[in-house]
BADO-159894 format. One record per residue: x, z, y of N, C-alpha, C in turn; residue number from 1. Coordinates in Angstrom, 1 decimal. Example, Ala and Ser with C-alpha at 12.3 -4.5 7.8 and 13.67 -1.06 7.14 Angstrom:
% residues 2
REC      n.X      n.Z      n.Y     ca.X     ca.Z     ca.Y      c.X      c.Z      c.Y     i
REC     13.2      7.8     -5.7     12.3      7.8     -4.5     13.2      7.8     -3.3     1
REC     12.8      7.1     -2.2     13.7      7.1     -1.1     12.9      7.9      0.0     2
This chain:
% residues 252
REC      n.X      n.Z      n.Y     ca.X     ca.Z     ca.Y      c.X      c.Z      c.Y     i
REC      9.7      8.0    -75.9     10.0      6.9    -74.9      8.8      6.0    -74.9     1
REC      8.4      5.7    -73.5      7.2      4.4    -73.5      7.5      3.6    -73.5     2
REC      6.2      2.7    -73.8      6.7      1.6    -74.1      7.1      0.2    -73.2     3
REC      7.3      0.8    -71.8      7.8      0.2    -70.9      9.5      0.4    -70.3     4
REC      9.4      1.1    -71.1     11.0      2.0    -71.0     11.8      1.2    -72.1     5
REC     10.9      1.0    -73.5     11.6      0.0    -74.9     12.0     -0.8    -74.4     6
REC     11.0     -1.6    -73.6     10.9     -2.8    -73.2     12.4     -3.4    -72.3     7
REC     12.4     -2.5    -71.6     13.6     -2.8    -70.9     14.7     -2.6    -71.1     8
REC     14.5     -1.4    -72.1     16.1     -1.3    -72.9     16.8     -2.9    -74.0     9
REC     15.4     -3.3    -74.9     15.2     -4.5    -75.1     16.0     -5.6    -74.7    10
REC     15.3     -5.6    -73.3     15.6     -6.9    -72.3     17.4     -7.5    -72.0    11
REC     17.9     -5.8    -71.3     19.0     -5.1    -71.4     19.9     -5.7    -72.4    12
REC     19.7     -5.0    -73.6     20.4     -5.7    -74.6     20.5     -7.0    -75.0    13
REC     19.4     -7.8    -75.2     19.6     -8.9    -75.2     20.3     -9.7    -74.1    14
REC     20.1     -9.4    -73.1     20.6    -10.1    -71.8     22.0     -9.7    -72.1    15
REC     22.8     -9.0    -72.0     23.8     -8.4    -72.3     24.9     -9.5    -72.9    16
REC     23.8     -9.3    -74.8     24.7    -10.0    -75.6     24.5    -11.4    -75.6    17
REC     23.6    -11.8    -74.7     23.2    -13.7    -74.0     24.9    -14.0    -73.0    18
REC     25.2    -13.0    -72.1     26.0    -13.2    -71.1     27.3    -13.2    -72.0    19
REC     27.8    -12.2    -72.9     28.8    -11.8    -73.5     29.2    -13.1    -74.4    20
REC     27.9    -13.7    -74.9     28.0    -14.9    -75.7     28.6    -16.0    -75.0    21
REC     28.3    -16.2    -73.3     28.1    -16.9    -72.4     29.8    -17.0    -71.7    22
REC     30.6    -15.9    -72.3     31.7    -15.4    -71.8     32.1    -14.5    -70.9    23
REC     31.0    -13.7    -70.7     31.3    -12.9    -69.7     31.5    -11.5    -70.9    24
REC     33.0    -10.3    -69.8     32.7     -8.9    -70.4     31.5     -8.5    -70.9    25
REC     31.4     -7.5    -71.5     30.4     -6.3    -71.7     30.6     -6.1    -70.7    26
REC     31.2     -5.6    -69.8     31.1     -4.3    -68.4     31.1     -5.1    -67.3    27
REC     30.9     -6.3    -67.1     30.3     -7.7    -66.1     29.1     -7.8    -66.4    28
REC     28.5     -7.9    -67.9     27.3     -8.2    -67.7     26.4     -7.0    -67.1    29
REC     27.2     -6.1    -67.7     26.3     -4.7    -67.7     26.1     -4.5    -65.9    30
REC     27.4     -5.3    -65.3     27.3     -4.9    -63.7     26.3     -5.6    -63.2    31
REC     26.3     -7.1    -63.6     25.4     -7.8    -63.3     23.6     -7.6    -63.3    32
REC     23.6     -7.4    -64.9     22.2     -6.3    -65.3     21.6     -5.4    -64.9    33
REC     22.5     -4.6    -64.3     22.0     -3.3    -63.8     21.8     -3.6    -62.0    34
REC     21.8     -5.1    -61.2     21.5     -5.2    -60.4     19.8     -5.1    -60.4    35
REC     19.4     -5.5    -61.6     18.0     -6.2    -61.6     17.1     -4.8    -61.7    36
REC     17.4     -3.7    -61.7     17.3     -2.6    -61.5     16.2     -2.5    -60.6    37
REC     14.6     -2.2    -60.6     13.6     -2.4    -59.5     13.7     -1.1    -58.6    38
REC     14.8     -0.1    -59.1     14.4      1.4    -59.2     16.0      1.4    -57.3    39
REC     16.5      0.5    -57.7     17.6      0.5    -56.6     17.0      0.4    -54.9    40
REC     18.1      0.4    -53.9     17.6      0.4    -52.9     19.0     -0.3    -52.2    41
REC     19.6     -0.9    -52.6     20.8     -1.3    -51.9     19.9     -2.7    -51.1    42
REC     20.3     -3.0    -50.4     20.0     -4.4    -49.6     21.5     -5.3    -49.9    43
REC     20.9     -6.1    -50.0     21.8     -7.3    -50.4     21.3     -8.7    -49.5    44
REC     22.5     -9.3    -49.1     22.4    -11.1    -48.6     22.3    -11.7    -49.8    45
REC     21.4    -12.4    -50.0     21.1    -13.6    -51.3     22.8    -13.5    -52.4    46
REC     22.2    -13.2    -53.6     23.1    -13.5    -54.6     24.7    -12.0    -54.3    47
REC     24.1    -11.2    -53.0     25.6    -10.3    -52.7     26.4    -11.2    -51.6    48
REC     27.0    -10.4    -51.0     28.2    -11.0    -50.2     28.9    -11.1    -50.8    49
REC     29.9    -12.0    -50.5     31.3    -12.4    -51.1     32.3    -11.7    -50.4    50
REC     33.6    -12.1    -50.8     34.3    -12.0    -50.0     35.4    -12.9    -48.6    51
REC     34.4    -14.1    -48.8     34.9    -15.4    -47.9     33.5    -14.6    -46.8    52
REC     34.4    -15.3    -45.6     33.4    -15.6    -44.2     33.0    -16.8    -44.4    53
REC     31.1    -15.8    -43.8     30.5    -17.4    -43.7     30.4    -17.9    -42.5    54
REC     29.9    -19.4    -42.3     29.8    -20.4    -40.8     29.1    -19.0    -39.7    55
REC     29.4    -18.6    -38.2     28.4    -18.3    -38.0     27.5    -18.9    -37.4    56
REC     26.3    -18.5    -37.7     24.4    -19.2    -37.6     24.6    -20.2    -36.4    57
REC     25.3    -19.5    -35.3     24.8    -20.0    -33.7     26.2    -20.3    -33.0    58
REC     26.3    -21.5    -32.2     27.2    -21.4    -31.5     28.1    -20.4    -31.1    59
REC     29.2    -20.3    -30.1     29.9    -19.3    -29.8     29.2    -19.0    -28.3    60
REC     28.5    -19.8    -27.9     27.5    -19.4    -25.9     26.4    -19.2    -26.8    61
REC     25.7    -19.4    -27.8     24.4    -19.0    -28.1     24.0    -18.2    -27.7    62
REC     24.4    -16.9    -27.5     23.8    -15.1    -26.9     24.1    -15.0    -25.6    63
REC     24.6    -16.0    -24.9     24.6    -15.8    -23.2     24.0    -15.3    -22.4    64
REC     23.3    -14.6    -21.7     24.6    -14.0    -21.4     25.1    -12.3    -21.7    65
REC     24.7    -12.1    -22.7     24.7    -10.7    -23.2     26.1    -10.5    -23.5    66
REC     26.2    -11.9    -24.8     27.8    -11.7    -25.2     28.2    -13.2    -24.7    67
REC     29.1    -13.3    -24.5     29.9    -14.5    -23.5     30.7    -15.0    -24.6    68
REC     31.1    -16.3    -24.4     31.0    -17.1    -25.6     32.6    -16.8    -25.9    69
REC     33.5    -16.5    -25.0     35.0    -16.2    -25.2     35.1    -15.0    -26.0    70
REC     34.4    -13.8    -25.7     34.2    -12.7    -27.0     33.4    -12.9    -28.1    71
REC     32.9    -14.1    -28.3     31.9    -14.1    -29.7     33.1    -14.9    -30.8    72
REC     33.9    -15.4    -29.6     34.7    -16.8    -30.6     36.4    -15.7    -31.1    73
REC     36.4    -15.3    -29.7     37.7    -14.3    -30.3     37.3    -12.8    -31.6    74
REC     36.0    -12.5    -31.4     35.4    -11.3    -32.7     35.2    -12.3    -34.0    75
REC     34.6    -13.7    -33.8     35.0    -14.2    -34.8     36.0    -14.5    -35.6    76
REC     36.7    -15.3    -34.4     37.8    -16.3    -35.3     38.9    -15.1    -36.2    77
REC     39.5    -14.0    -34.7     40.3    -13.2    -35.0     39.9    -11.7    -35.7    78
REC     38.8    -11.2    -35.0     39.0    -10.3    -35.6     38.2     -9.9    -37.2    79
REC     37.1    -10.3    -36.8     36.0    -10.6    -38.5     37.0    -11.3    -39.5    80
REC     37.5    -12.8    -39.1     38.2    -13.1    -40.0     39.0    -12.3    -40.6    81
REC     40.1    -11.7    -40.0     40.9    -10.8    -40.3     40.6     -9.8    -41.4    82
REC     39.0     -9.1    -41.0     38.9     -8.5    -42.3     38.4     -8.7    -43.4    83
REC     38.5     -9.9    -43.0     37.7    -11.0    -44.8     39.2    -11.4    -45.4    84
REC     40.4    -11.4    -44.5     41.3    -11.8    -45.1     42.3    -10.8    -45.7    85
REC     42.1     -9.5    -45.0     42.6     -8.3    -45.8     42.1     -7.8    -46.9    86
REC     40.7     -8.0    -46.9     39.7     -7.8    -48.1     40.1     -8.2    -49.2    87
REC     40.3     -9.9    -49.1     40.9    -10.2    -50.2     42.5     -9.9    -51.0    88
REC     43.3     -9.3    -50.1     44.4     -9.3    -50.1     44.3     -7.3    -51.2    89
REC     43.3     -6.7    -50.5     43.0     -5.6    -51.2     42.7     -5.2    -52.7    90
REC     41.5     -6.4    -52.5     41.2     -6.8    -53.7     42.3     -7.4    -54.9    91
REC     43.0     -7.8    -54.8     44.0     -8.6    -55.3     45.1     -7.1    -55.9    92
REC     45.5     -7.2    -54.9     46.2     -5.6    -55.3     46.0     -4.7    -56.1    93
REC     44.9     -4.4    -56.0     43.8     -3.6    -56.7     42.9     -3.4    -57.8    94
REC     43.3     -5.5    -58.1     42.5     -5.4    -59.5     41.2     -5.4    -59.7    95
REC     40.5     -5.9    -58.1     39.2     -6.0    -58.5     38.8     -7.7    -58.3    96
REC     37.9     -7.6    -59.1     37.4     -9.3    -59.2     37.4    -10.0    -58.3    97
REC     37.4    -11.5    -58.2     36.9    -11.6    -56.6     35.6    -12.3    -56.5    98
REC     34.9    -11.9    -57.7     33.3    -12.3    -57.7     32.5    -11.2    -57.2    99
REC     33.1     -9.8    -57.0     32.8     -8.8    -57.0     32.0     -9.0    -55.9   100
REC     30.8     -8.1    -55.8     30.0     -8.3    -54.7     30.7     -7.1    -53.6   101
REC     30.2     -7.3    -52.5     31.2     -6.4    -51.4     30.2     -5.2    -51.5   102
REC     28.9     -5.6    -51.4     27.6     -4.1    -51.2     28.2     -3.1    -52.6   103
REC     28.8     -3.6    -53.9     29.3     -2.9    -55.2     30.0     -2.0    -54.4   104
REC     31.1     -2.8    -54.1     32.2     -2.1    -54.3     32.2     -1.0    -52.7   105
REC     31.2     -1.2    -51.6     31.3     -0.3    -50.8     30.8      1.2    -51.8   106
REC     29.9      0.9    -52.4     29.2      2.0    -53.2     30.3      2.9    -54.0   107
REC     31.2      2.6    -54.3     32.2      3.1    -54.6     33.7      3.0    -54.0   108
REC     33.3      3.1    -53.2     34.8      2.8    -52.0     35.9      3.7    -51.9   109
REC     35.2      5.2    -52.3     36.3      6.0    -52.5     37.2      5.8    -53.3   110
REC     37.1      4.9    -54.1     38.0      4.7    -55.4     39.2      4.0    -55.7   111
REC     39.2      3.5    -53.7     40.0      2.7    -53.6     40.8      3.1    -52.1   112
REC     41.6      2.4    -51.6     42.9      2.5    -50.4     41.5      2.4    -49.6   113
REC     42.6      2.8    -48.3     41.9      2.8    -47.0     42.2      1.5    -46.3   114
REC     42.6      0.4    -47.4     42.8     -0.5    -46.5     41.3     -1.3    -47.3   115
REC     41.7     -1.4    -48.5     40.0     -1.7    -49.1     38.7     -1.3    -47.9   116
REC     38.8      0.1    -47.5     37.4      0.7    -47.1     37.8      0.1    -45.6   117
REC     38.5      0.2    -45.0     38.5     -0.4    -43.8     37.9     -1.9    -43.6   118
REC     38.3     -2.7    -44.6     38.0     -4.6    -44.7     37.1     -4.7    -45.0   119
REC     36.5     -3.8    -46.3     35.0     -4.1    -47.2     34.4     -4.0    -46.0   120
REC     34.4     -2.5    -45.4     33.6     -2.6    -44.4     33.4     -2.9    -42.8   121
REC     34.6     -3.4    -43.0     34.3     -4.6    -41.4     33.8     -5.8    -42.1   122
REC     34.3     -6.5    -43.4     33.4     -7.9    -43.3     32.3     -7.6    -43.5   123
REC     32.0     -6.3    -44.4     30.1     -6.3    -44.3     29.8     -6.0    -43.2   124
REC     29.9     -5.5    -42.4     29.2     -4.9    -41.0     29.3     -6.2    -40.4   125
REC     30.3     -6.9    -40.1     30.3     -8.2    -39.1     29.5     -9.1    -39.9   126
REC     29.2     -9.5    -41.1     28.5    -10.7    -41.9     27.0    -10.2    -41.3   127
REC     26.9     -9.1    -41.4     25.6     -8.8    -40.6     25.1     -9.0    -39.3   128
REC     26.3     -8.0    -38.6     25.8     -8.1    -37.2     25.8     -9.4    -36.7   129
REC     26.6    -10.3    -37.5     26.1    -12.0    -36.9     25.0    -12.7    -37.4   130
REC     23.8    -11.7    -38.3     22.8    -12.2    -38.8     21.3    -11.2    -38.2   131
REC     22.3    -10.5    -37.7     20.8     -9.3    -36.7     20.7     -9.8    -35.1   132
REC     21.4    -10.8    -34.7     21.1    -11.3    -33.4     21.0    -12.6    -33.3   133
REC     20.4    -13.3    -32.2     20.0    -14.5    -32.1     19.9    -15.1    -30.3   134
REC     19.5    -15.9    -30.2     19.1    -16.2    -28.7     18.4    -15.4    -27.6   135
REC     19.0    -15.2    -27.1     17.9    -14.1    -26.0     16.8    -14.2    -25.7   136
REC     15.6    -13.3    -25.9     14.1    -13.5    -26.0     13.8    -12.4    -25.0   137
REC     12.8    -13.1    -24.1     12.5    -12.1    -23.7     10.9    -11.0    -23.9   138
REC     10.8     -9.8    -23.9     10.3     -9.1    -24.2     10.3     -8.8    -26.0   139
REC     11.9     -8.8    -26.0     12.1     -9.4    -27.8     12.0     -7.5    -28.2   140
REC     10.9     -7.8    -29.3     10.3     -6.4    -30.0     10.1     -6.8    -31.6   141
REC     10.2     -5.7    -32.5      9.6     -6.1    -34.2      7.9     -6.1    -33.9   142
REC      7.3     -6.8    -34.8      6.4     -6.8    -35.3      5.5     -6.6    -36.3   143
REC      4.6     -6.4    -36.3      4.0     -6.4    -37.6      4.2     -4.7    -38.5   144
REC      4.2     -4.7    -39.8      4.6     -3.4    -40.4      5.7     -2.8    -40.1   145
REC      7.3     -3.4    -39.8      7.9     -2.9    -38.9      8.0     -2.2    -38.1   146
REC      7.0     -2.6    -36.7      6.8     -1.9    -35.8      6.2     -0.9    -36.1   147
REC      5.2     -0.7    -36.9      4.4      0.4    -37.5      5.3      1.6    -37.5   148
REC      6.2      0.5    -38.4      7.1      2.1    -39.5      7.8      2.7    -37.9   149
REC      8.5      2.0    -37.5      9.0      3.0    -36.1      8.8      3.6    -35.5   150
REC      7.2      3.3    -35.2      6.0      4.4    -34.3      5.9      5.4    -35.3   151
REC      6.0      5.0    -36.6      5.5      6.3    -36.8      6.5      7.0    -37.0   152
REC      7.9      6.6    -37.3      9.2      7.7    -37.5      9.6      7.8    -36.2   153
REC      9.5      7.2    -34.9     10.2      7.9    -33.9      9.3      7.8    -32.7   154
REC      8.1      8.1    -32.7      6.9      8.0    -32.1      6.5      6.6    -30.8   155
REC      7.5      6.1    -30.8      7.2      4.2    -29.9      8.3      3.8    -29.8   156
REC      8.0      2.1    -29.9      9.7      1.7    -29.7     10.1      2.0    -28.7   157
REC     10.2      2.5    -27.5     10.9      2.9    -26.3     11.9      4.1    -26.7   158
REC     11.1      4.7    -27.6     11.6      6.2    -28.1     12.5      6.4    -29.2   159
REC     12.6      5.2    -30.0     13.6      4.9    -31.0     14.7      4.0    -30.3   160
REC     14.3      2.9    -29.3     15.5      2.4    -28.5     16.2      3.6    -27.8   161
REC     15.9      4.8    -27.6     16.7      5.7    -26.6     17.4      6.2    -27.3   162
REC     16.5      6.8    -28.7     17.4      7.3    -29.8     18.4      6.5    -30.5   163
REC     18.5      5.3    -30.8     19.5      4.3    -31.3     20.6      4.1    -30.3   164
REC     20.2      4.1    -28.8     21.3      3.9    -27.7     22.1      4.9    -27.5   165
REC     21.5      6.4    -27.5     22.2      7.3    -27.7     23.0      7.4    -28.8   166
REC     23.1      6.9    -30.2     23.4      7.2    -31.0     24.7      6.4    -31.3   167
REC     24.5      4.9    -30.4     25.5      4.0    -30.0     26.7      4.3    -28.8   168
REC     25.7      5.4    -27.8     26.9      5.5    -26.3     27.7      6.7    -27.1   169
REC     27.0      7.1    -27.8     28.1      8.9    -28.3     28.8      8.8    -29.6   170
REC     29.1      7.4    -29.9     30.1      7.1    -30.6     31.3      7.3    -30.4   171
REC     32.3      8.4    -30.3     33.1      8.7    -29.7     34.4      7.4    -30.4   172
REC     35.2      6.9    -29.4     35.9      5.5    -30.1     35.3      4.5    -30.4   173
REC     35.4      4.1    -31.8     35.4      2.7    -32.3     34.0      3.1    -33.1   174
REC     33.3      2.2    -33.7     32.3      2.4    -34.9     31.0      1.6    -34.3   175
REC     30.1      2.4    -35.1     28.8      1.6    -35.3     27.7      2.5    -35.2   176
REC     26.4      2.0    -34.5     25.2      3.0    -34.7     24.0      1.5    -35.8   177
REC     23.3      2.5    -36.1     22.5      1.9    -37.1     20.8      2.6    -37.2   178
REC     20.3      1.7    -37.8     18.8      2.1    -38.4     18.8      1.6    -39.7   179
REC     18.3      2.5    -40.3     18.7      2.5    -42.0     17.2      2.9    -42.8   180
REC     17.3      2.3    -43.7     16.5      3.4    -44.5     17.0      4.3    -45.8   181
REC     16.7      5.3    -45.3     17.3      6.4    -46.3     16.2      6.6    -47.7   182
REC     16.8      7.3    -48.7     16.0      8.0    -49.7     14.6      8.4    -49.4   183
REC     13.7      7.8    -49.9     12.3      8.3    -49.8     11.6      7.2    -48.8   184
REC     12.4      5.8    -48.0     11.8      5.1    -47.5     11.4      5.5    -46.1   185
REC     12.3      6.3    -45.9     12.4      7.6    -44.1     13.2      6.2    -43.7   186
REC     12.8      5.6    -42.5     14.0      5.3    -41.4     14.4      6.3    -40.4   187
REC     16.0      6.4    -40.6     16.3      7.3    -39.7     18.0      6.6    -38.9   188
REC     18.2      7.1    -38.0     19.3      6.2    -36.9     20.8      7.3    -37.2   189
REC     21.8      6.7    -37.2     23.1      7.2    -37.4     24.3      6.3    -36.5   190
REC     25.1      7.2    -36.9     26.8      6.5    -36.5     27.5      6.3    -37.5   191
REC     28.8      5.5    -37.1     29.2      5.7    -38.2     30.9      5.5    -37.9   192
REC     32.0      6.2    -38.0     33.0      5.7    -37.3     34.0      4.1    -37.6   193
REC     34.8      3.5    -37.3     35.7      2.9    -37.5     34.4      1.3    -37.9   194
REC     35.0      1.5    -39.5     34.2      0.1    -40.4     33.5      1.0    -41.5   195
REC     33.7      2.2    -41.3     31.8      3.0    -42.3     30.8      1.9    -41.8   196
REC     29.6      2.6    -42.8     28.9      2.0    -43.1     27.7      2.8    -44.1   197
REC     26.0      3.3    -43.9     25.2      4.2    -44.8     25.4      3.6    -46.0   198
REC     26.1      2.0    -46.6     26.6      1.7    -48.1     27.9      2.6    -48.9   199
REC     28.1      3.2    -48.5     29.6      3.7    -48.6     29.3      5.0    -49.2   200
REC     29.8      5.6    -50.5     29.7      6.9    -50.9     30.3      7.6    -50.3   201
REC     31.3      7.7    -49.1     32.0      8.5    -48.8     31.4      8.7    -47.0   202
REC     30.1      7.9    -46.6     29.4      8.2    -45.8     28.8      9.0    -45.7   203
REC     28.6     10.0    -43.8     27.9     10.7    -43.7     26.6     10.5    -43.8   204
REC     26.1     10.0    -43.6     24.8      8.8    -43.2     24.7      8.0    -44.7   205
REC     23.7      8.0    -45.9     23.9      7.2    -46.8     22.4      6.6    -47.0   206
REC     22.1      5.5    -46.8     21.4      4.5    -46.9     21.0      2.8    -46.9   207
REC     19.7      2.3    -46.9     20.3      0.7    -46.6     19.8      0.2    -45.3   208
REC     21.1     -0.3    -44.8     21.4     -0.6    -43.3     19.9     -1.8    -43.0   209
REC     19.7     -1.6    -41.8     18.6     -2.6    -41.3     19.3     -3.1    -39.8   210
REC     19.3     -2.8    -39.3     20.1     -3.0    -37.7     21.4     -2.3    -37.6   211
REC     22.6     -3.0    -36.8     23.4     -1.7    -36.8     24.0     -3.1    -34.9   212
REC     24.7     -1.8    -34.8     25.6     -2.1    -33.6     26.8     -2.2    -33.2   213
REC     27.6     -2.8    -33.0     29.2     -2.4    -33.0     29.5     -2.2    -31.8   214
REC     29.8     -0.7    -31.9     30.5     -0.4    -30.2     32.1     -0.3    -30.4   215
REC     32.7     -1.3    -31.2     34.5     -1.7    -30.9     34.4     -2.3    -29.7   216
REC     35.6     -1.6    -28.7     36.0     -2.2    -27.2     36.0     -3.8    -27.5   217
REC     36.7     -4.5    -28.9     36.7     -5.7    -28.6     35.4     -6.4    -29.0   218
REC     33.9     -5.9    -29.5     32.7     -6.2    -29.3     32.4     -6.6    -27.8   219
REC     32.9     -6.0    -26.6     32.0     -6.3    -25.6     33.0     -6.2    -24.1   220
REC     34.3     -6.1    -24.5     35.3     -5.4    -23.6     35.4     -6.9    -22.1   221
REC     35.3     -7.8    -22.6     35.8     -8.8    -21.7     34.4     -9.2    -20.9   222
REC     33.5     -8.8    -20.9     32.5     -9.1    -20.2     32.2     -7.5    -19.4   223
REC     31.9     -6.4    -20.1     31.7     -5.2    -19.4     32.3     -4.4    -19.2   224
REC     34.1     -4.5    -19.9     35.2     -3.3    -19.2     34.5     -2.2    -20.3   225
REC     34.6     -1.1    -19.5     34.5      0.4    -20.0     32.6      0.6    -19.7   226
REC     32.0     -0.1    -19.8     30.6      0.1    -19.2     29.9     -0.5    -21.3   227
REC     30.5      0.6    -21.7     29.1      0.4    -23.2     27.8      0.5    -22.8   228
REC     27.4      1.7    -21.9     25.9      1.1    -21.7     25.3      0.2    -21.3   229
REC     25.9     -0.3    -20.4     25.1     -2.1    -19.8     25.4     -2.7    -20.7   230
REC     26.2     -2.8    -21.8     26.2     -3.9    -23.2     25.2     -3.0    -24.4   231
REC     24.7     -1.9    -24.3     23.7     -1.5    -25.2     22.8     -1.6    -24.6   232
REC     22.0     -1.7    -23.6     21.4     -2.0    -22.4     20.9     -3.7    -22.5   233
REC     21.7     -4.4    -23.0     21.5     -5.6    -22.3     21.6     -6.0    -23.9   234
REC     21.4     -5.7    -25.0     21.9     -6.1    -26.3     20.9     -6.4    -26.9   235
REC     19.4     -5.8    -26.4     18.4     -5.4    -27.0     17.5     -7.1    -27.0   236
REC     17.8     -7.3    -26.1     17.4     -8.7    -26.2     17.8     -9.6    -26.8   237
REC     18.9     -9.5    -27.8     19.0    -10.7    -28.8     19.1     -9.9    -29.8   238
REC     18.5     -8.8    -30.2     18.2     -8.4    -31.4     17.2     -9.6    -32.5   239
REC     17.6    -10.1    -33.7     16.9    -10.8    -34.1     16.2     -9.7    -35.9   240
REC     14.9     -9.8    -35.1     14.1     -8.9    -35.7     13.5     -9.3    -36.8   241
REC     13.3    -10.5    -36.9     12.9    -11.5    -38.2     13.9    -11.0    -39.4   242
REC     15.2    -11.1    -39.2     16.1    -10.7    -40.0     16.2     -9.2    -40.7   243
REC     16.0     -8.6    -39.3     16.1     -6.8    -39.9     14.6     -6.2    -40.5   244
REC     13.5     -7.5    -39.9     12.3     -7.4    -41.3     12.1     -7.7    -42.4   245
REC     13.3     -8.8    -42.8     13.3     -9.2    -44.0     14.3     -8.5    -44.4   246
REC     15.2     -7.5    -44.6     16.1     -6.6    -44.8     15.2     -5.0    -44.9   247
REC     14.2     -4.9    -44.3     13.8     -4.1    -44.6     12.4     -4.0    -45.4   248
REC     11.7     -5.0    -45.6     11.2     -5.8    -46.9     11.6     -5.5    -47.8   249
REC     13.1     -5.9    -48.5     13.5     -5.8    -49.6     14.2     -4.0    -50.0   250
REC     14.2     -3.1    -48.6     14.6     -1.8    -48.8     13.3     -0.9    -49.4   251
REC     12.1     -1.5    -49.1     10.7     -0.4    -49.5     10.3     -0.8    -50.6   252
């Protein structure tokens, strides 16, 4: 064993028996501990998500007129909440903490009801998708090493927006398309049905999310009807790219 390997088994233990002194389990600290893990790839919101909704960022007309302020206030109030409020109700049932971070327990989701995997993963997906868009910009593009990495996995952003749209219009039903980074630091674009999600062991697609999209009818239904493409189409412009660069910062 080297001696950078001691070292951290070391650390490990001590930290451990610091927390355990502190009041916390052995099998809390050890969950806690093993976040600090440099070797991981999960993306995380500061400190983990919870399982409360937070304020969101921008008014309910903020994104006008892409999303109209009557569907931003009814996906909030009613339906997001909703799965922050089943979440908990899962949790509870189920005997899992409620300090528990939500990115954990998608990682292991199979382990639990389909009412768990349905809620974990609508409040994660919606805590996001109301932190991946912003005010409508025009000529709104990533920059910097971002943009790099795109060009170079899907040869120009024009060519990755076609591939992401398509990957959004042929969502058959409800769900989500995404840009992720997979194993090895590959970004690569997926679907995902219902409230999946590339955090989820029981996903097709397994990675850490950077962008995703929600094509649920009640995402965009009261402004475009049956027309998903004019709302993937017209979405691109309040993509907020600052956010899905700092999300993908902490993936490489």
């Amino acid at each position: 064993m080297n001696n950078q390997n001691l070292n951290r088994r070391k650390f490990i233990g001590s930290g451990i028996k610091g927390m355990v002194v502190a009041g916390l389990s052995v099998s809390a600290a050890a969950e806690i501990l093993s976040s600090c893990n440099t070797s991981k790839k999960i993306i995380t919101l500061p400190k983990g998500l919870s399982f409360d909704q937070k304020p969101l960022p921008y008014p309910y007309h903020a994104l006008e007129d892409v999303i109209d302020s009557q569907t931003m206030e009814i996906h909030y109030t009613k339906h997001a909440a909703a799965y922050s409020k089943n979440l908990k109700e899962a949790a509870s049932a189920e005997n899992v903490a409620s300090n528990t971070s939500v990115e954990s327990l998608l990682g292991r989701i199979s382990k639990y009801s389909m009412k768990m995997r349905n809620n974990a993963g609508g409040h994660y997906n919606h805590e996001m998708f109301w932190n991946m868009m912003r005010p409508k910009r025009q000529g709104n593009m990533p920059s910097g090493e971002l943009a790099l990495e795109i060009e170079k996995h899907f040869g120009s952003f024009e060519s990755f927006k076609l591939q992401f749209s398509n990957a959004a219009a042929g969502r058959f039903g409800s769900g989500w398309a995404w840009l992720y980074v997979a194993p090895g630091n590959v970004l690569k674009i997926g679907s995902t049905p219902n409230q999946d999600n590339p955090l989820m062991d029981i996903s097709t697609i397994k990675g850490s999310p950077l962008l995703g999209l929600d094509v649920w009818e009640h995402a965009y239904y009261l402004k475009y009807q049956n027309k998903r493409a004019d709302y993937i189409a017209n979405w691109w412009s309040i993509v907020n790219w600052d956010f899905v660069n700092s999300l993908w910062q902490k993936a490489i």
